[in-house]
Every structure is written in C-alpha cells, then in structure tokens.
C-alpha positions as CSV (number, residue, x, y, z in Angstrom):
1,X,0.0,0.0,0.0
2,X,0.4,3.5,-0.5
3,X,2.3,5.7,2.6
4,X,2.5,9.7,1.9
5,X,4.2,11.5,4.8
6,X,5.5,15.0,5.2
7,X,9.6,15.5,5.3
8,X,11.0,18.7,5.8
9,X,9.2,21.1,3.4
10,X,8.6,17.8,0.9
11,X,6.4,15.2,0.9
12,X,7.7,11.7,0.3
13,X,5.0,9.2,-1.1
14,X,5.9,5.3,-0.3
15,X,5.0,2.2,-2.4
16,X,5.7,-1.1,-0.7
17,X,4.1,-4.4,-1.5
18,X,4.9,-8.3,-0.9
19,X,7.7,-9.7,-2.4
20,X,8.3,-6.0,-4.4
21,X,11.9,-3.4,-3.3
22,X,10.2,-0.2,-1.6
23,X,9.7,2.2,-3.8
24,X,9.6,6.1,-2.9
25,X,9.9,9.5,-4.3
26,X,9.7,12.9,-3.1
27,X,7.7,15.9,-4.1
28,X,7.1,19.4,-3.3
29,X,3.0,19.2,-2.9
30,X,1.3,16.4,-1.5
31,X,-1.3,16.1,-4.6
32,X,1.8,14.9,-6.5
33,X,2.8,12.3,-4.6
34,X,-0.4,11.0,-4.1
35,X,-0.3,11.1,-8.0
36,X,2.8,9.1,-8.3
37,X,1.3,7.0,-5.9
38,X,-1.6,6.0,-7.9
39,X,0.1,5.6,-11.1
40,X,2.6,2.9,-8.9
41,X,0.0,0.6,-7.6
42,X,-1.7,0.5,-10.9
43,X,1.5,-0.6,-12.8
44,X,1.9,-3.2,-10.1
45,X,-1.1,-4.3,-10.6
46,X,-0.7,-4.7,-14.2
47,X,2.1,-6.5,-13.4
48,X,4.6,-5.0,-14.2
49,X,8.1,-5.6,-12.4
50,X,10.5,-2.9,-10.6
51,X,12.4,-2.5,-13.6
52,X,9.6,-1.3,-15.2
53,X,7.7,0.6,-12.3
54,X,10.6,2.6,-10.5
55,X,11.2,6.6,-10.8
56,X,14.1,6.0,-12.7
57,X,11.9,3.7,-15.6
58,X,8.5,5.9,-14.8
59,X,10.7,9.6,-15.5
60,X,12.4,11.0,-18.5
61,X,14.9,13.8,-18.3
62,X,13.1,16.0,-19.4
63,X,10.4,15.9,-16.6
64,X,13.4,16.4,-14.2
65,X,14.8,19.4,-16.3
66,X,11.1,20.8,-15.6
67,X,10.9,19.8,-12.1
68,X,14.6,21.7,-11.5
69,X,13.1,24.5,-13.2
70,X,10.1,25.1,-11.3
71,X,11.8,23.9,-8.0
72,X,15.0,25.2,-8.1
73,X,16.0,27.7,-11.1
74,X,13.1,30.0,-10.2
75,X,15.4,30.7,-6.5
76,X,18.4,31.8,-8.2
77,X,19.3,35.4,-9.2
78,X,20.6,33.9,-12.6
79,X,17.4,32.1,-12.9
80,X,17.1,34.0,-16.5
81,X,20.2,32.4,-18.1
82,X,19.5,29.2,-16.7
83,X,16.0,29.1,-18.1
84,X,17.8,29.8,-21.9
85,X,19.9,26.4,-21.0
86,X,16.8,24.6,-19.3
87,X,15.4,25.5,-22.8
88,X,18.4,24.3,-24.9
89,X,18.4,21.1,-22.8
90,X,14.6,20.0,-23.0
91,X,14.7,20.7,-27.0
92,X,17.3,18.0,-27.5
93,X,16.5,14.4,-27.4
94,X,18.4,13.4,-24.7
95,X,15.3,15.1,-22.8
96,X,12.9,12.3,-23.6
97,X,14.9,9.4,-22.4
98,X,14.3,7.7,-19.2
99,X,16.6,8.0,-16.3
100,X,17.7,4.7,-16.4
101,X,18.8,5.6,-19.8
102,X,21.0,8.4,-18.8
103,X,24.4,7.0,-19.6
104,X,28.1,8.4,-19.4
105,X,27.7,8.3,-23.4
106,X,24.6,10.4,-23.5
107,X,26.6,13.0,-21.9
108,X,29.7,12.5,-23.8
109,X,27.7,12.4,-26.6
110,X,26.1,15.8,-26.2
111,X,30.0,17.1,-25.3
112,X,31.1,16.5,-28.3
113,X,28.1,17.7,-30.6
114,X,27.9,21.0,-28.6
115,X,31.6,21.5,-28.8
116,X,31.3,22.0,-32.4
117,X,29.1,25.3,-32.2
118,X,30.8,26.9,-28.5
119,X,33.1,27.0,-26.7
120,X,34.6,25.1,-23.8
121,X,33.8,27.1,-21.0
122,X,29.8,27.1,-22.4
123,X,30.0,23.4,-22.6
124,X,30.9,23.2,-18.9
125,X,28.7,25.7,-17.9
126,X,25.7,23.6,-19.3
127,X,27.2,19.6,-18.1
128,X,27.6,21.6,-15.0
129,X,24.1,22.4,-14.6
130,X,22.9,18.8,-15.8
131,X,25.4,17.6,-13.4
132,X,23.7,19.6,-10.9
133,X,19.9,18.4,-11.8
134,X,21.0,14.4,-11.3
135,X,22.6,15.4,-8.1
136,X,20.0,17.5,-6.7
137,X,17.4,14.2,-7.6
138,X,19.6,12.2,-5.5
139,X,19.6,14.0,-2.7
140,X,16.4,15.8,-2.7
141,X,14.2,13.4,-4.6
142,X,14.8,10.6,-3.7
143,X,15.7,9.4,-7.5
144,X,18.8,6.2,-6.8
145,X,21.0,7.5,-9.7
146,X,23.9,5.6,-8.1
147,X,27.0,7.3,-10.0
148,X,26.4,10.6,-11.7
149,X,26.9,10.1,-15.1
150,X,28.2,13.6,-15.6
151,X,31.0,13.3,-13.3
152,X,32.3,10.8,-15.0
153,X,33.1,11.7,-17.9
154,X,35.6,14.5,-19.6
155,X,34.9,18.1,-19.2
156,X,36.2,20.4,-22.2
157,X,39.3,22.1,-21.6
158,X,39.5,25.8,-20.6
159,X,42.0,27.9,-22.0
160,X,44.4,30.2,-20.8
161,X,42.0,33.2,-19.8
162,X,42.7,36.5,-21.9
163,X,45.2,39.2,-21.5
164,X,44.2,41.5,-24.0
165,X,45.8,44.9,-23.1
166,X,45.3,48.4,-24.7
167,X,47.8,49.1,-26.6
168,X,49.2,52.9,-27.0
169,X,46.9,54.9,-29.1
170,X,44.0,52.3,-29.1
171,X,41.8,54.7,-26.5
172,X,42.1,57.9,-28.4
173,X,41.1,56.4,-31.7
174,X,38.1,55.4,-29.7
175,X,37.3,58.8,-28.5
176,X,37.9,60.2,-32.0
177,X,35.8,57.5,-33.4
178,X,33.0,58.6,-31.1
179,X,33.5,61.9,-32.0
180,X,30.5,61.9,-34.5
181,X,27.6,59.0,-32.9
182,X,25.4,59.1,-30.9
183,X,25.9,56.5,-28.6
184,X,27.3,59.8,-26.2
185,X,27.5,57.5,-23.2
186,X,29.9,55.0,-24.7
187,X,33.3,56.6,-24.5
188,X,32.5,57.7,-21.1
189,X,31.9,54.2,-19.9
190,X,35.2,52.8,-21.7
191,X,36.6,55.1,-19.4
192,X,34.7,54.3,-16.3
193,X,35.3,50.5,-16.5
194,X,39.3,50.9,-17.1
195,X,39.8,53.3,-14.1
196,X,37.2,51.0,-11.8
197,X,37.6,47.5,-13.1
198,X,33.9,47.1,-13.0
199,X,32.1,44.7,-15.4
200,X,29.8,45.9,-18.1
201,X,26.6,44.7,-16.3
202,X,27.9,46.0,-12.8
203,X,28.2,49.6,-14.3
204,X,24.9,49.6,-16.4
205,X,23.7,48.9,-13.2
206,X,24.9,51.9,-10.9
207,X,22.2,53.6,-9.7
208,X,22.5,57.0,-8.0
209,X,21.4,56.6,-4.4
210,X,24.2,54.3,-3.9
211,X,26.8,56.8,-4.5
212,X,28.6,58.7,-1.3
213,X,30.2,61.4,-2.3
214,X,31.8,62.6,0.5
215,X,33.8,59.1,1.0
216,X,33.8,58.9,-3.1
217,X,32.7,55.0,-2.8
218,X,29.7,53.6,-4.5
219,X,28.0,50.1,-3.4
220,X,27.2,47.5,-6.0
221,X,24.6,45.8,-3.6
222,X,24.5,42.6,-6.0
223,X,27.6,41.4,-8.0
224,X,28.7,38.2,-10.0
225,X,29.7,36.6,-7.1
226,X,26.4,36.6,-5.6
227,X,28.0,39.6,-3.1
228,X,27.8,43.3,-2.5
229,X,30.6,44.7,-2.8
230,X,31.7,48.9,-2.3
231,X,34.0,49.9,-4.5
232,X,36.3,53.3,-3.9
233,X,36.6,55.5,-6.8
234,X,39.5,57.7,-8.3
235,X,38.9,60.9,-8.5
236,X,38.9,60.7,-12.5
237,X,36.2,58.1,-12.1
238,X,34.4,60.5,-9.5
239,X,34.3,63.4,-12.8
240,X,33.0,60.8,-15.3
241,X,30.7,60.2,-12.6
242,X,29.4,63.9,-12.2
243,X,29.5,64.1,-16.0
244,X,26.6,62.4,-16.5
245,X,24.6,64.2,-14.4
246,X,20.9,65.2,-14.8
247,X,20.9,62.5,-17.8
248,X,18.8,59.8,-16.0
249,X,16.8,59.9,-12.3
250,X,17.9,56.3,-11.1
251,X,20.8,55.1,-13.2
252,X,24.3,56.8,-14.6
253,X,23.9,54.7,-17.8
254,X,20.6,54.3,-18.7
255,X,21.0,52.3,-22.1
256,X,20.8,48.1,-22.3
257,X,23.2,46.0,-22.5
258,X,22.4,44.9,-25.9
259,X,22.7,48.6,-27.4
260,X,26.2,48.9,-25.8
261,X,27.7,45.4,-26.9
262,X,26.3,46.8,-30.2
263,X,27.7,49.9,-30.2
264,X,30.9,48.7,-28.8
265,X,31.5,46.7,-31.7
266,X,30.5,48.6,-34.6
267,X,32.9,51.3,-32.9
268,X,35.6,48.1,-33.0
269,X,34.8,47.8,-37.2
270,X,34.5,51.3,-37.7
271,X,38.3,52.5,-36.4
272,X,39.7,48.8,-37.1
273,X,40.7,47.6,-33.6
274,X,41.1,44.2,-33.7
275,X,40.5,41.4,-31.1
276,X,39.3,44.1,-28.1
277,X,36.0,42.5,-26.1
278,X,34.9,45.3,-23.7
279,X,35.7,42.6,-20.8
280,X,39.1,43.2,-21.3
281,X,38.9,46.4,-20.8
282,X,38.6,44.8,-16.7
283,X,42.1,43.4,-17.1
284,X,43.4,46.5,-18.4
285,X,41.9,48.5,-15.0
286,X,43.3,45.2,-12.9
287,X,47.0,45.2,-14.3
288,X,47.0,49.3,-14.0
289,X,46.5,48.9,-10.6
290,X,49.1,46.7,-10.1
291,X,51.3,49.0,-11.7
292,X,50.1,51.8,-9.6
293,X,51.7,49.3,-6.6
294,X,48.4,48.5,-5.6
295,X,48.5,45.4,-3.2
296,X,46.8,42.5,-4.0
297,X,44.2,43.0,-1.3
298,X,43.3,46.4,-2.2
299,X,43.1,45.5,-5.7
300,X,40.9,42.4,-4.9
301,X,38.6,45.0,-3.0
302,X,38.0,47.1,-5.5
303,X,37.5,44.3,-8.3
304,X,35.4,42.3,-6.1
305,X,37.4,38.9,-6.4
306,X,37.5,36.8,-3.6
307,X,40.1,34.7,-4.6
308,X,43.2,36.3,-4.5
309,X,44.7,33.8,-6.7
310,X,42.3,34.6,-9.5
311,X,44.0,37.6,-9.9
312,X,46.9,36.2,-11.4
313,X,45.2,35.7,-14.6
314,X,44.7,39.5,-14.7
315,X,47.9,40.8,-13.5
316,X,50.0,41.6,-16.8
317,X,53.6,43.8,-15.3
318,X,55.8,43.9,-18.2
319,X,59.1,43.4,-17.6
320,X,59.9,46.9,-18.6
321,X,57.9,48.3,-15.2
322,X,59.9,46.0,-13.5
323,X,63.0,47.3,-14.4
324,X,61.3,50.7,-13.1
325,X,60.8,49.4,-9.6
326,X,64.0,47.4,-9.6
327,X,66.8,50.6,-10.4
C-alpha cells in the first residue's frame, strides 16, 4: 500500500508491496505524490516488475529538467540564463529518455556535438548544470542514480584566460571614433570600466542613491559573485561620474546591454581595432593597478574577487615596469 508522509518542506510518497523493493519518491506538494502513488500501484497491478515501475523507468529527463526548473532555477538570481539552458536542454532528445537511460555516453555524446558550435567554458557551464539536476534528484528526490553520469566523464578544456591589453593609441582612436555618434555615453563608460575594473553589467547597473560622495565610494549591492561589494573610486572616475549628471533619475547609464555590446562593436569595425572584447577592458583596470603598486588585497577589493589567486590571470607587469621598480 500507499504511505504519503511530510519530510521537511517535501512530501515523500511510499510504495511497498509483498515480495516488491520499496519504492519512494519525493515531491514538493502532496497532490503529486499521491499522483505518483496512484500511477505505482496500478502498474503493479498490471504487473509489471521494478524495472519497469521505479522513478528512474516511470521519469524521463526531461520531466526532471522541468521539475529543476520550477523547484529550483526560479530561486536563483541567474534564474534568466538558466531558463535559456533549461530550454536548450529540453529541445534536444536526450530530454525524452528515461533516467535509467541516462548514460556516461549520452553526456559524452552531447560534449562532443555541442563542442562544435561553443566553446569550452559554455559546454561546462551547461554539463555543470545537468550535473547539478542528477545530483540534486539524488539528494532531494529521492531518484537512486547511483554514480552521476556527468561526473564521469571528460569536461572540455578551458584555455588560458585572456590578456588582452590596450595598446598605446587604441583609447584615443576610440574617442575620435566617437567623436561623430550618438551612442554619447559610450566613451565615457570605456573610461569608467578601465579606471574602476567594473564589469559591463555591474556599471549599467549603478544607480545614484548608492553613490557617497563625501567618502567617493559607490555600493554594487549585487555582483557576480552573488556579493555586494563597495568599490572606492579615483577621482577621474568621480568626474565621469558627475559628468553624467541630470541625464537619468535612477541610473548613470541608462541604455541596455544589448545597445552597448552593439555599439561597442560597430565602434571596434568602424576604427579597425582588432581582437578588443569590452571585458578586457577589466584586465586592463586590474593590471594598471598593479602597476600603480596597488596590493593584492586592495586590488581584490576594489575588483570584487575573492580569490586572491584569480588575480593572477589578470595581473600583466611587463618586464619593462619592473626594471622601473628594480633601479
């Protein structure tokens, strides 16, 4: 018979019968495990054997994809990129296989076909996030995956990260490129992100009420790493700051990011700077302040890392500045 009881925040509905392994699953409302339930019994009834009757024969993936999704992605600040992924994920045919189908190869499988249209660090991104809906089923579902499949197998290799620098010249043929468009706020932010480190999204998100301009600090109250962070600013940042005043109510750049990756790169074509991506203009801010003699832990608090060995990756000193500090 049939056993429903409440666990935590869950309810787990229980299937045992003579001679049959207990089966048992877990659910967020109590209607759908009495669902489960049902649909159980009447398969033992028919017959059938546990093989053929258990979660992991009864569910495909893609009714786990939707269950993460309406259980779990919906919590998460980045729930809006996950979705496009969830999306990606329950398009492809692996999604209508049954979890006891789920092998290393199905995963290996979609590795390689994925790896031929984006790169690596995509490719993790989204086995990461599979990885992450098996293990979640384990240990919140009740699902008996055994092994995850996507642990097993071969992640893509990441490359060396960029180091991309500016070289001499490259930031006045922006501003003279600019001279003439529209996009008014662009230049302005080039210069903003290299004398703050910020990321694109952090600085389209600046909003005027967290500004102190007596301390000349601004708070980013949500950041990539899922942490506020306040960030002191130079006093050249502080005058692009005050430049763009009276231009918007709430935010200091009031455009999308769409219309600035766009006009980023048409500025790119237009004055023939090749192989620039505006993130790099972060390393560029990173490795200045190095060179400014900037310790690592004041450089980690103003670029919010909280690793200070990610910042290795960032720091470019040429050997010529060396030779400076050296005598």
């Amino acid at each position: 018979m049939a056993n429903i009881r409440k666990r935590g925040d869950s309810w787990q509905a229980k299937v045992q019968r003579k001679g049959m392994p207990v089966l048992y699953q877990t659910f967020a409302k109590k209607s759908d495990a009495a669902v489960w339930a049902r649909q159980i019994e009447a398969s033992i009834d028919r017959g059938e054997t546990p093989d053929e009757v258990g979660p992991m024969a009864t569910t495909t993936f893609g009714e786990l994809i939707a269950r993460y999704q309406a259980e779990v992605t919906v919590t998460k600040r980045s729930a809006r990129q996950e979705n496009y992924r969830m999306k990606r994920f329950l398009a492809h045919p692996m999604s209508k296989l049954h979890l006891k189908d789920l092998t290393t190869g199905v995963f290996a499988g979609y590795r390689n076909e994925r790896s031929k249209s984006c790169g690596p660090q995509q490719v993790r991104h989204e086995l990461n996030l599979m990885g992450h809906i098996i293990r979640t089923a384990t240990i919140d579902w009740d699902f008996p995956f055994g092994k995850n499949p996507v642990d097993l197998i071969r992640k893509p290799k990441i490359p060396p990260g960029r180091t991309r620098r500016l070289i001499p010249g490259e930031l006045e043929k922006m501003r003279e490129g600019m001279e003439k468009s529209e996009s008014t706020y662009l230049i302005p932010m080039i210069e903003f992100a290299i004398e703050t480190a910020m990321r694109r999204g952090e600085i389209l998100g600046l909003e005027w009420r967290n500004f102190n301009f007596r301390t000349n600090t601004v708070l980013l109250p949500m950041t990539k790493n899922g942490h506020p962070r306040t960030v002191p600013l130079s006093s050249k940042a502080m005058d692009i700051i005050r430049s763009r005043f009276g231009l918007d109510d709430k935010r200091v750049f009031a455009v999308t990011e769409t219309a600035v990756r766009l006009a980023f790169d048409r500025l790119m074509d237009r004055i023939r700077i090749d192989d620039l991506h505006f993130h790099d203009l972060r390393h560029e801010a990173i490795t200045r302040l190095f060179e400014r003699g900037l310790t690592v832990p004041e450089v980690a608090l103003i670029s919010g890392h909280r690793e200070y060995r990610m910042l290795t990756r960032y720091t470019h000193i040429s050997p010529e500045e060396l030779v400076k500090k050296l005598g």
